[in-house]
C-alpha positions as CSV (number, residue, x, y, z in Angstrom):
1,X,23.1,-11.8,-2.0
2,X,20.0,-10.3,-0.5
3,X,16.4,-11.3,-1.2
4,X,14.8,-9.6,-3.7
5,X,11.3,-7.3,-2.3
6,X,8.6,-6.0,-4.5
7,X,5.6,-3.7,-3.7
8,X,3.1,-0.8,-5.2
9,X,0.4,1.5,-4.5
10,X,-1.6,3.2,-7.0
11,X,-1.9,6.7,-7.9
12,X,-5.3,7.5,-7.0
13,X,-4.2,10.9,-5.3
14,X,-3.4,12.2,-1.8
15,X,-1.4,9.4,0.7
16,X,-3.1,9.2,3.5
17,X,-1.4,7.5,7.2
18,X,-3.1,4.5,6.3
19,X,-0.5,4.2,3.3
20,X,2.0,5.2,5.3
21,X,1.9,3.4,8.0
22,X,0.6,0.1,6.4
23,X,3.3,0.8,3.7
24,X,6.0,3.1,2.9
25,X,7.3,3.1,6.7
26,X,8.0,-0.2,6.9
27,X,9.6,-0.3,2.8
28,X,11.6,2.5,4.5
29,X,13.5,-0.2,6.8
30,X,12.7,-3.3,4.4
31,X,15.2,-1.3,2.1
32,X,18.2,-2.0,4.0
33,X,18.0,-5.8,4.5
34,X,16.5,-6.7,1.0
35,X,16.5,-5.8,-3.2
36,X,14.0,-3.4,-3.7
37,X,11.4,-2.9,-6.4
38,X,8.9,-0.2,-5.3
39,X,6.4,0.4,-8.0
40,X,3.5,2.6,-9.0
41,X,0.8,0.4,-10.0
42,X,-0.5,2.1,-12.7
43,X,-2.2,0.2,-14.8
44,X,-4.0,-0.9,-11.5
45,X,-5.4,2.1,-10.9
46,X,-7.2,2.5,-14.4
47,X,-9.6,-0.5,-13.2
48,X,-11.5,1.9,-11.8
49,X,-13.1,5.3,-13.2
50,X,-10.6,8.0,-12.9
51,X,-10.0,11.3,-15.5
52,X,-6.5,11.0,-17.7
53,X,-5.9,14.2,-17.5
54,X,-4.4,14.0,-14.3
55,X,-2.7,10.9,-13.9
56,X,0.3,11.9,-15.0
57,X,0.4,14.1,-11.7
58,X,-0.7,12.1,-9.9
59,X,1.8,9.4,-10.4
60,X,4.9,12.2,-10.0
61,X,2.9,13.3,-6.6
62,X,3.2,9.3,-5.7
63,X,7.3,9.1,-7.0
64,X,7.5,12.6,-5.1
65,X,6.0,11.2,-1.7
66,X,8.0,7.8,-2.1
67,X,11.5,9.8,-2.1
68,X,10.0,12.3,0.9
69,X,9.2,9.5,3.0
70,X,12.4,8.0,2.6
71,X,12.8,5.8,-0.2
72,X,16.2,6.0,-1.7
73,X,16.8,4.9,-5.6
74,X,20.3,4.0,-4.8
75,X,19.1,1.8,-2.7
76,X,16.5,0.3,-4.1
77,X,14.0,0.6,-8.1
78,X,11.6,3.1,-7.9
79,X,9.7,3.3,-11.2
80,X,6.1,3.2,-12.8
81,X,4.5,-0.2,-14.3
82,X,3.5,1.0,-17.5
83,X,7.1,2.1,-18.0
84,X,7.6,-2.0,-18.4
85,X,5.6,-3.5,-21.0
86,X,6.7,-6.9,-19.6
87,X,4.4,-6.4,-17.3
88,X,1.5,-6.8,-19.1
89,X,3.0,-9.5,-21.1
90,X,3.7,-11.4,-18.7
91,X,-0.1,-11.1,-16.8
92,X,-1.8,-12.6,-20.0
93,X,0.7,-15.7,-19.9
94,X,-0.3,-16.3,-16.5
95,X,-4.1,-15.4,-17.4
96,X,-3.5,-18.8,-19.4
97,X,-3.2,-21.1,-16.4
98,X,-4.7,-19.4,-13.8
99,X,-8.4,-21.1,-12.5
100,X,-11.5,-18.7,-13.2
101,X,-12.9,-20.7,-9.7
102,X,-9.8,-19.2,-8.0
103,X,-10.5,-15.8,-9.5
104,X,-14.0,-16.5,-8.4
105,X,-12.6,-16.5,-4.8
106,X,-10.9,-13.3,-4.7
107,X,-12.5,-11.3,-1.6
108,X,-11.2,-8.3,-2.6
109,X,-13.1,-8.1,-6.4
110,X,-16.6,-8.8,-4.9
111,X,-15.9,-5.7,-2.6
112,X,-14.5,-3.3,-5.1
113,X,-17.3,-4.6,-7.6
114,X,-19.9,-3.1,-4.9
115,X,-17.8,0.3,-4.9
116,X,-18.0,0.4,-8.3
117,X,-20.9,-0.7,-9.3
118,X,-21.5,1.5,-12.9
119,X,-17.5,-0.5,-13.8
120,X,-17.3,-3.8,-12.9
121,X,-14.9,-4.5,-15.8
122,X,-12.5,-7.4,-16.9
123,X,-9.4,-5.9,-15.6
124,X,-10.7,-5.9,-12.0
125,X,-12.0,-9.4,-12.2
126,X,-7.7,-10.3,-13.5
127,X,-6.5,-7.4,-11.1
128,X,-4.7,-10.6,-9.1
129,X,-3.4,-12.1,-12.1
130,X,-1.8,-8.8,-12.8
131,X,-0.4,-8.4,-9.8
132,X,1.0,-12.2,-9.6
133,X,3.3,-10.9,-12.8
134,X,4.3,-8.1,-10.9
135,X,5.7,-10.1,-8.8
136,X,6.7,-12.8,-10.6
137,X,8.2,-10.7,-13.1
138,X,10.9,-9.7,-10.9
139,X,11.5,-13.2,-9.3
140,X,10.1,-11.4,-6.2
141,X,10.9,-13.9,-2.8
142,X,9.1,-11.3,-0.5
143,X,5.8,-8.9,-1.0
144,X,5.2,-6.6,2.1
145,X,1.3,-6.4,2.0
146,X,-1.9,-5.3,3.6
147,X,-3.6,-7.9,5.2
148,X,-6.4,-7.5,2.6
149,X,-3.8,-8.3,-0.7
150,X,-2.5,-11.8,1.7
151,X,-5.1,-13.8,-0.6
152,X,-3.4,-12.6,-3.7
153,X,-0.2,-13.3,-3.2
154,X,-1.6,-16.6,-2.0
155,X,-3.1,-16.7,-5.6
156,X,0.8,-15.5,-6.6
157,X,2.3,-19.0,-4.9
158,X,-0.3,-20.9,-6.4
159,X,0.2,-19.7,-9.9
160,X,3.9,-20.0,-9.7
161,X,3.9,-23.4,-8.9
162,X,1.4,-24.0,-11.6
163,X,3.8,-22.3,-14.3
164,X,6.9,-24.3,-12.7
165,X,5.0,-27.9,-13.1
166,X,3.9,-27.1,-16.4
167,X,7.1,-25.2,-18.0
168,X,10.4,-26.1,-15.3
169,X,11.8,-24.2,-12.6
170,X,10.9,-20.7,-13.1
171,X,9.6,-18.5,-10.4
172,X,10.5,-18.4,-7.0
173,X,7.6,-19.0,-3.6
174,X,7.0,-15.4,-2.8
175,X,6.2,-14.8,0.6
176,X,3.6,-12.1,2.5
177,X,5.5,-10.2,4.6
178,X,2.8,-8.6,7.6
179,X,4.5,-5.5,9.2
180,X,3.0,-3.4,12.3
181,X,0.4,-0.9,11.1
182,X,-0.9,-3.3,8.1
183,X,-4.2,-2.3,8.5
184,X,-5.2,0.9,9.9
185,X,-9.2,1.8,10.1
186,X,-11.4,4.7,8.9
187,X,-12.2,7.5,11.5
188,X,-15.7,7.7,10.6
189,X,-16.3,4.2,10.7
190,X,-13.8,1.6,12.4
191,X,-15.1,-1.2,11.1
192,X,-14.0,-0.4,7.7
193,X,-10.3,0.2,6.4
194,X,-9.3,3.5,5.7
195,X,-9.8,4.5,2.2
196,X,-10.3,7.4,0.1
197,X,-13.4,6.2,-1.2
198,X,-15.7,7.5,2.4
199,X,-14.3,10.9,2.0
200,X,-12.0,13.0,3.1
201,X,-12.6,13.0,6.7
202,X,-12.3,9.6,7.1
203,X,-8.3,9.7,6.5
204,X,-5.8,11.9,7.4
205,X,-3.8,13.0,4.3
206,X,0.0,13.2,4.4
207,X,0.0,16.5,3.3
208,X,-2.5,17.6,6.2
209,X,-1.6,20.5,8.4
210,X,-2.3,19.8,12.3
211,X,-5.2,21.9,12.4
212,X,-6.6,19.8,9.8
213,X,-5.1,16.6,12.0
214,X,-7.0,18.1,14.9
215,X,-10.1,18.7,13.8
216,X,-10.6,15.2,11.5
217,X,-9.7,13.3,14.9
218,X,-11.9,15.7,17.2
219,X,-14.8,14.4,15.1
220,X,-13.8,10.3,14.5
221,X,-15.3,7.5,16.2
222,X,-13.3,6.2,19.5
223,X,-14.6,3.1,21.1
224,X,-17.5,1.8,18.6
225,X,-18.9,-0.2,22.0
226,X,-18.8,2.6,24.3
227,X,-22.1,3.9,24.9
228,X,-21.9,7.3,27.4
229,X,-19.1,9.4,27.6
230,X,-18.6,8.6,31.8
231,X,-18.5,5.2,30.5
232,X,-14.7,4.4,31.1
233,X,-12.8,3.4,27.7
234,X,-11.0,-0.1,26.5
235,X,-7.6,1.3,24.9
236,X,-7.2,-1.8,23.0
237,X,-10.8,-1.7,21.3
238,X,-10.5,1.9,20.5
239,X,-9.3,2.8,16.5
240,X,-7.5,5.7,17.9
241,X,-4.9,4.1,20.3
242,X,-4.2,1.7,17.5
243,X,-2.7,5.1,16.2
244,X,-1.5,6.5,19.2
245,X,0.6,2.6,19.4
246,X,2.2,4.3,15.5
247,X,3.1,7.4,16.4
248,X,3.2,8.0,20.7
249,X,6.0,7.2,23.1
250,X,5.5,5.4,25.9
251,X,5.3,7.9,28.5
252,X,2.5,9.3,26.0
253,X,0.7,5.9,25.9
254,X,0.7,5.3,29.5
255,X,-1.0,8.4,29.6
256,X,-3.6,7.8,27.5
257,X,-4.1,4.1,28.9
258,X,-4.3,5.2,32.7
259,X,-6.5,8.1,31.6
260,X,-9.0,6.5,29.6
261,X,-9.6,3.3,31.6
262,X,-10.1,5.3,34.4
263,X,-11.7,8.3,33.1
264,X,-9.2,10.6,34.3
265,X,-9.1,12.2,30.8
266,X,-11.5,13.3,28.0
267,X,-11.6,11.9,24.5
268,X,-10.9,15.4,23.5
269,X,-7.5,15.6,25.2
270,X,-6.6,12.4,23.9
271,X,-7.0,13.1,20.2
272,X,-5.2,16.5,20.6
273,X,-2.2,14.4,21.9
274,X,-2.6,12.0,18.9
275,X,-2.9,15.1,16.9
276,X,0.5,16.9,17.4
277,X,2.3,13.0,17.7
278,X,0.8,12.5,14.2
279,X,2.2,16.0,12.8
280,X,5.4,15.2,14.3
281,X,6.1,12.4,12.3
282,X,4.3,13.7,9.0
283,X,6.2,17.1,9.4
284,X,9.6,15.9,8.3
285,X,8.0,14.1,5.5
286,X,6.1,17.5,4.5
287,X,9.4,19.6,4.8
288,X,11.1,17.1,2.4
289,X,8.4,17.1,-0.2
290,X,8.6,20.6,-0.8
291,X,12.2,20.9,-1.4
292,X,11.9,17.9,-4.6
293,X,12.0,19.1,-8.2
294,X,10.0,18.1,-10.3
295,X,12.9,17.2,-12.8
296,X,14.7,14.5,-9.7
297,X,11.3,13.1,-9.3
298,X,11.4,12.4,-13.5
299,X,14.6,11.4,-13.7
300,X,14.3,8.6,-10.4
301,X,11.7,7.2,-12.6
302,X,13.1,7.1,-15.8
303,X,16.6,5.5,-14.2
304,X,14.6,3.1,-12.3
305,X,12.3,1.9,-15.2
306,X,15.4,0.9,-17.3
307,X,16.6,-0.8,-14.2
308,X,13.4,-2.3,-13.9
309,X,13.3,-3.7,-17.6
310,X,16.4,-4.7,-17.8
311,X,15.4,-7.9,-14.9
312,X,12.0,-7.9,-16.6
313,X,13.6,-9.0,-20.1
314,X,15.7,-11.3,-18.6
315,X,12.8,-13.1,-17.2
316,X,11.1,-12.8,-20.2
317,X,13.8,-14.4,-22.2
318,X,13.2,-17.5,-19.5
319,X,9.7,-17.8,-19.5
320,X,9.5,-17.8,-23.4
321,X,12.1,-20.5,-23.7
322,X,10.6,-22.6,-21.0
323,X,6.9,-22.3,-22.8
324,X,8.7,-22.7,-26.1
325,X,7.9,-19.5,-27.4
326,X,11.1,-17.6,-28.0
């Protein structure tokens, strides 16, 4: 029997690589050796200011951009959170014995707290208890993350075997599973991961065209350390190899190694390079999008939140009995 998986992204709008490549390519793969549950993380997403009105596109833009890239609901659940109420039910339990001091801890709050500094509300503060039921919920063994979410599924261990001690055998040790690309920087500034938040040039978008590509990369920052342009480059400091490693074979990358180290190239010519391997691997994708209805897309999600629900009750069932609360 294989392993069950779990994993989400939010619909905050346009997929950039970073998603892609930190993500949904390697859930592609993950797929085919384990139990799927790929989520969209609503009720994530509404921790932060957004406008109602257009969630509900964006989260069929997500589902629509999960199937394009590959994700196959005969395969694995694809299906929105706030579809399963369990979810929710299941994050206040936890709220119950999970330590404020270890919620205290969580990295990832004091950073979004200084994005967001007008809504630094409850729900972000429990974000990580929310996501430990997430996971938890579905008896999750493996959670393919970012290496920015490795603390809360940390968090996710440590509150299972809390729950276990407490109330018997319950949930499974889920484990982080780091994958190639985890982590993929901003092309305005390297030094921070690439995110919606710094604007648009800063990511390139799935949906981009390669004169978009082109010109965000002609513009993004190479070698933070480098100094002068006759100064030769260091491949392995530079943001944009990292990408060329993604997307470039190696008679491209040897290329790009032999001509930056010893100048015999221009960063110019090496980001138009990046540029058309980049559009070679989102065009498929693109081509793909365009030919979903908007009625599959529905129907996926309904299918997989019944799917979904029917797991979650089942654990529900357990978790009530064990607490004596049924």
């Amino acid at each position: 029997m294989k392993k069950r998986l779990f994993s989400g992204i939010q619909p905050t709008g346009l997929l950039h690589i970073g998603n892609y490549f930190g993500a949904i390519k390697n859930w592609i793969k993950l797929q085919e050796e384990y139990s799927g549950l790929f989520c969209i993380v609503d009720y994530h997403a509404i921790t932060i200011s957004y406008e109602p009105k257009k969630m509900p596109q964006r989260i069929l833009d997500l589902a629509g951009d999960y199937l394009a890239c590959g994700l196959d609901p005969k395969k694995s659940i694809i299906f929105v959170q706030s579809a399963v109420a369990e979810h929710t039910e299941l994050a206040w339990i936890l709220s119950t014995i999970t330590s404020l001091g270890d919620l205290k801890r969580m990295t990832q709050f004091k950073e979004k707290s200084k994005q967001n500094t007008e809504n630094v509300n409850a729900g972000l503060f429990n974000y990580p208890v929310l996501m430990a039921a997430d996971i938890l919920l579905y008896k999750a063994q493996v959670v393919p993350v970012g290496d920015d979410q490795r603390q809360h599924v940390e968090l996710t261990r440590e509150i299972a075997r809390c729950f276990n001690k407490k109330f018997g055998e319950t949930f499974p040790s889920p484990k982080s599973l780091l994958t190639k690309g985890s982590r993929l920087m901003s092309l305005t500034d390297p030094t921070k991961k690439m995110s919606k938040s710094y604007g648009p040039e800063s990511y390139i978008a799935l949906s981009d065209s390669k004169e978009t590509i082109y010109r965000k990369l002609s513009t993004a920052m190479t070698d933070p350390a480098r100094k002068r342009k006759t100064d030769p480059g260091t491949p392995e400091k530079c943001n944009l190899y990292t990408l060329h490693q993604l997307v470039s074979d190696k008679k491209d990358l040897d290329y790009v190694v032999e001509g930056c180290t010893q100048a015999k190239i221009g960063c110019l010519e090496c980001k138009k390079l990046l540029a058309e391997n980049i559009f070679k691997e989102l065009k498929p994708i693109q081509e793909r999008r365009k030919k979903l209805k908007e009625k599959e897309i529905k129907k996926t999600l309904l299918e997989g939140a019944k799917r979904a629900k029917e797991i979650a009750s089942q654990t529900m069932r357990e978790v009530k009995k064990n607490m004596g609360l049924s």
